[in-house]
Each structure stands twice: as C-alpha cells, then as structure tokens.
N, C-alpha and C positions, 0 to 999 in steps of 0.2 A: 401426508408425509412421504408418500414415493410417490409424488411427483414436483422434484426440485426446481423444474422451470416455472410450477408455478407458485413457488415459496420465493423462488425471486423476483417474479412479478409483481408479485401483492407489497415484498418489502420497497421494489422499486419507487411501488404507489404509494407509499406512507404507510403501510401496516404497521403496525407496533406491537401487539399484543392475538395473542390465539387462544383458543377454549379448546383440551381436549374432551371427547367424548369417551365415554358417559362423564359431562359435568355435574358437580357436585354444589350448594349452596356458597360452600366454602369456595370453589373456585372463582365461583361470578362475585363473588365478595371482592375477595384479594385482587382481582381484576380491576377493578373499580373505584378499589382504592389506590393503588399504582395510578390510577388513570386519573384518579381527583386530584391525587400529591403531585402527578405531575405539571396539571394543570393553574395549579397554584403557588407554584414557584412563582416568585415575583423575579420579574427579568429576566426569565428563564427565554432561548435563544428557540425557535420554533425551529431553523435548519437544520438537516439531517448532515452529517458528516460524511466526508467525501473519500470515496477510496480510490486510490492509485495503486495497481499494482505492474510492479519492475519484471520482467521475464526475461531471464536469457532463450537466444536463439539460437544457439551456439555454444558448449562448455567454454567457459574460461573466457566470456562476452564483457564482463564484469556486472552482471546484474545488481550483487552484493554490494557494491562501490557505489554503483548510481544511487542503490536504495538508500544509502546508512544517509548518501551526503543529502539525498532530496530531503530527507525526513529531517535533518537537522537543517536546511535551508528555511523550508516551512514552518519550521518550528521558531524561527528567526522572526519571521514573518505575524506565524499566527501562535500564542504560546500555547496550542492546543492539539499537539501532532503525538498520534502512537505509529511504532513503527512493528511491524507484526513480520517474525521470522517463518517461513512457510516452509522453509525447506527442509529434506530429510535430514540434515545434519545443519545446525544451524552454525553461521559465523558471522553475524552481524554483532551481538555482542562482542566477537574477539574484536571484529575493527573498530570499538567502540571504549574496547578494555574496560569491558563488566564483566563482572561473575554473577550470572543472576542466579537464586536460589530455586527460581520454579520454570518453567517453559508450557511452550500453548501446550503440551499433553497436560498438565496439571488444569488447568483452564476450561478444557474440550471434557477431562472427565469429574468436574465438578458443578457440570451445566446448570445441572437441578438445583441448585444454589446459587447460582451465579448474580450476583446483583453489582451494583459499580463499585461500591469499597470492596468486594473481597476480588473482580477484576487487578482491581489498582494494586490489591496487596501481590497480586501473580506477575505483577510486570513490575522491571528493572527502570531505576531511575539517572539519566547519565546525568550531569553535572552541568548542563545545559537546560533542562527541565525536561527535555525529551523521553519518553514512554516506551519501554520497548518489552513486549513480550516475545521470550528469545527462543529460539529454535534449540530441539535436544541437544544435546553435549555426547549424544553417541546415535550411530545412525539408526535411525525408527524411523517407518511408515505411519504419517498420519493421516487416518483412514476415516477422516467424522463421517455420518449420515446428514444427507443434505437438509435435515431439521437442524442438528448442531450444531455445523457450519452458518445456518443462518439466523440462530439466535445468539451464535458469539460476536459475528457483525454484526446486529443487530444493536448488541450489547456495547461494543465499540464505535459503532455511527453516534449513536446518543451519548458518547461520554466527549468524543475529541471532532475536532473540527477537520482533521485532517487524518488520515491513516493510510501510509505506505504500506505495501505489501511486498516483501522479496519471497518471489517464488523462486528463483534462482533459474537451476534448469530443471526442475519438478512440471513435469505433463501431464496431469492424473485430473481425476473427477473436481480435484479440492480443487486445483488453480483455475479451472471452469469455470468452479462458482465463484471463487473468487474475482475473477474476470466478467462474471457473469450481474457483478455487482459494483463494478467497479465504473466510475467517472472515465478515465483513459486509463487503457492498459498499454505498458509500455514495453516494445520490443526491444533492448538492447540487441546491439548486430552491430559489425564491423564493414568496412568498404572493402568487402572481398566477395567473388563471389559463393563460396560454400558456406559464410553467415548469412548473404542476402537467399539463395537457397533453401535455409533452414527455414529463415523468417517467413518465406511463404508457407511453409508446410506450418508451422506452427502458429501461423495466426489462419488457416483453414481449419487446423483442429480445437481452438481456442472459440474460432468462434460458431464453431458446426450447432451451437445450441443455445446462440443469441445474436445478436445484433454485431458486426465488424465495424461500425461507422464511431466504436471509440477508439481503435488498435490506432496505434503511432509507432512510426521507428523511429532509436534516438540512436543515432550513428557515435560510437564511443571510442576512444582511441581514433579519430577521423584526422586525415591526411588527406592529399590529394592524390588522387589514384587515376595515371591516364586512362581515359575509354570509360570512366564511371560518369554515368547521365542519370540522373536525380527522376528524373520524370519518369523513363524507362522503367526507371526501379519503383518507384512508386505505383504505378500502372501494373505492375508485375506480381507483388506482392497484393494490393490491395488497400496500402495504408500509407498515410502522407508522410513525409521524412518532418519530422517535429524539429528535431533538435541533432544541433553537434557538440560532440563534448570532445577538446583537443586531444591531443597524444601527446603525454605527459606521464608515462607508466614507469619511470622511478622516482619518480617524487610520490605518485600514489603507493607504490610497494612499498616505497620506504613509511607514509603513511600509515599503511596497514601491521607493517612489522611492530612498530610503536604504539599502535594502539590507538593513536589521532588524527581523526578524519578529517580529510585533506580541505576540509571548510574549516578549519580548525588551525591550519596551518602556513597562517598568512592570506594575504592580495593577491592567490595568485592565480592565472589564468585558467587553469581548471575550477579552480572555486567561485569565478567569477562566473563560469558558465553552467555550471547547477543553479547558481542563484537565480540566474536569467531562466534557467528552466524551470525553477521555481514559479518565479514572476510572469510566464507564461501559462502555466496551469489555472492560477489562481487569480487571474487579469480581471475577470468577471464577476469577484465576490464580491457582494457588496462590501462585509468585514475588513477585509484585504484593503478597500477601498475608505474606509473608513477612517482606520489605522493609520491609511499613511497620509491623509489627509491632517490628521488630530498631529501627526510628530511632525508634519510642515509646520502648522500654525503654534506647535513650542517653540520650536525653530525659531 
C-alpha cells in the first residue's frame, strides 16, 4: 500500500481484488465469493472501463467545458459513461444544473463499504442517463491514499464503460494517479504561447511517474494564430495536438450560465466537435463498433 506505482500496475494488469494481511478465513471467503458472482453473471462484459482524464494547462483553459460535454458525447454513444469531479471545488454539476446530495468526499470516506449500489446512490443523475459523482460545493482538498484512490477506480472501471475525469487545474498526487490510470490524458491549452508553456511543464510533472505516450493536447478556443507551427509545438511539449475545439466562448458562457451543456444546445459547431472527439477516442472499441453497426442496419 505505499507503493502507488505498483497499485497501478497490477490494476493496469487486470487486478481486481487484494487480501490484506493477516487474512482471515472470512476474508478469503468473501473474496471468492465476489469472484464466483462475478464470474457468473451471464453476459456480463469482460472489459475494464476506460478513463479519460481532462486537465487544464492553464487556469481558465476550459478543462470543465471539454469534460461535462465529452462525458455527455460518450455517453451518446455508449449509455455507460460516469463523469468524476476531481477538483477542489467542483463545478461540473453547475454546468450540468444538478444539485447533487453527496460528492467523491462522501464516496472516498465510505470505501470500506463501497460496493456498486451504494457508488450509484453517491452519484448524481442528469437527465441524459449520465453519472456524475460531483465535486465539493465548498473548497476541500482531496487527499485519498494511493489504496483509495485505487479502489474507487477500481470500483468505477467495473461499473461504466467510459469515465471522464475533470481534474481542472488540480496538480497533486490524485491527478497522477489518475493520469496514471488513465487511457489518454488530455491537455486542454490554448494557441498562445504561456498555455503551450504550461503544457510542457505539466505534462513532465504528470508524467514524472509513468508512461507520456498517453498525454494529448486538445487546443480549445483554437484560432488561427500567425507563426503557430503544430509540429514545433508538438516536439516541444512531447505530446501530439489530438484535437481542435472552435472559438465559440459566448455561446458556451452563455451555456454554462444556464445550466445546459453546449451538446445540448443544438447543431452547433462546437458540439459537433466534441462529438468528433468523442469518436476519436473511442474509434477502436469494439462496442462503439458494434453499436453503430446494429443502428445502421435499423436504419
């Protein structure tokens, strides 16, 4: 248990399940049973669910914005997406207009119980089917030990196919592991150079304690900027430019003021380009694949 790199290796690898010492008859019991129930599900889906998590590189990048709309793109896609507030003061529910009754602190100090119904009762439901367990409503540090961090994803890999993460601009141990767990972590950054800047700095601290070959920058608010060269930048930072999302920042403000996320609010050219980054993420699932093959052939 102190040593988190290799709590995220083993979960990388399939782990599922741990025995503390001294175990007890009763432990290797309950073990075992989890592990026959699970295997006896019928139809039950063998993949492990995938995380994305959103980082700003820069305050005010819109980390929050990419994360509400990817998690409700995917969730279009696949009806199995939770979207996980990380930040010290959370505001994904506001742009989502929930009032949720619990947040990941309630979640993080209930571990010792945690099992998927009482997860599901700790997270908010939008009206989309969407899952979101919401970030405090007043600023707190949350501080888990790299064991409870990794039996809440844990816990959340096995329940949704998909889980966003808004770390926002939170740099700490948590968004490590979370990073550290995650399928593509994604740099939100602007076409200037004091966001592409930061991005370097923050995807060497991000990745100082795993692998950088998942880091992506997704250029947000993106313009054309004279003397801005894609490759340069790329080679600079360390991670490939994934994605552009237009400059469109009062239709989104105005989005957010209301409560309805800008995938929510029409055809319009910023929502068409979450979707597509949606559809880039998830190009390779089989599922994904499945799905759209099955509403062709309704079609």
């Amino acid at each position: 248990m102190s040593q988190p790199q290799l709590i995220v290796n083993a979960m990388r690898s399939g782990v599922r399940e741990y025995i503390e010492r001294p175990t007890t008859t009763t432990d290797l019991l309950e073990a075992f049973v989890r592990l026959t129930a699970t295997r006896r599900k019928p139809g039950r889906e063998t993949r492990r669910g995938k995380v994305y998590t959103v980082v700003n590189t820069k305050g005010g990048s819109g980390a929050t914005t990419v994360a509400v709309n990817l998690a409700l793109a995917l969730q279009s896609i696949h009806h199995s997406t939770a979207l996980v507030d990380l930040a010290p003061l959370g505001h994904c529910a506001l742009h989502l207009n929930l009032k949720p009754t619990f947040t990941i602190s309630d979640a993080l100090s209930n571990l010792h119980r945690l099992d998927a119904s009482l997860l599901d009762s700790f997270m908010a439901r939008h009206e989309r089917g969407l899952h979101v367990l919401a970030g405090p409503a007043t600023p707190a540090a949350i501080e888990p030990s790299a064991s409870d961090f990794a039996r809440l994803f844990d816990m959340l890999a096995g329940s949704f196919h998909y889980i966003v993460v808004d770390s926002s601009s939170r740099l700490d141990s948590a968004t490590r592991l979370a990073s550290n767990l995650s399928e593509r972590v994604l740099l939100i950054a602007h076409a200037d150079v004091a966001s592409l800047w930061s991005a370097g700095r923050v995807a060497q601290y991000l990745g100082e304690t795993g692998s950088r070959d998942r880091f992506a920058l997704v250029l947000n608010r993106y313009r054309k900027v004279m003397g801005f060269n894609e490759e340069e930048t790329e080679t600079a930072i360390g991670a490939p430019v994934l994605w552009r999302i237009p400059n469109q920042y009062f239709a989104v403000s105005t989005a957010i003021d209301r409560g309805v996320p800008i995938m929510h609010t029409g055809n319009s050219e910023i929502a068409r380009s979450i979707s597509g980054l949606a559809e880039i993420l998830t190009k390779d699932d089989i599922e994904v694949k499945r799905t759209a093959w099955s509403l062709f052939k309704t079609v």
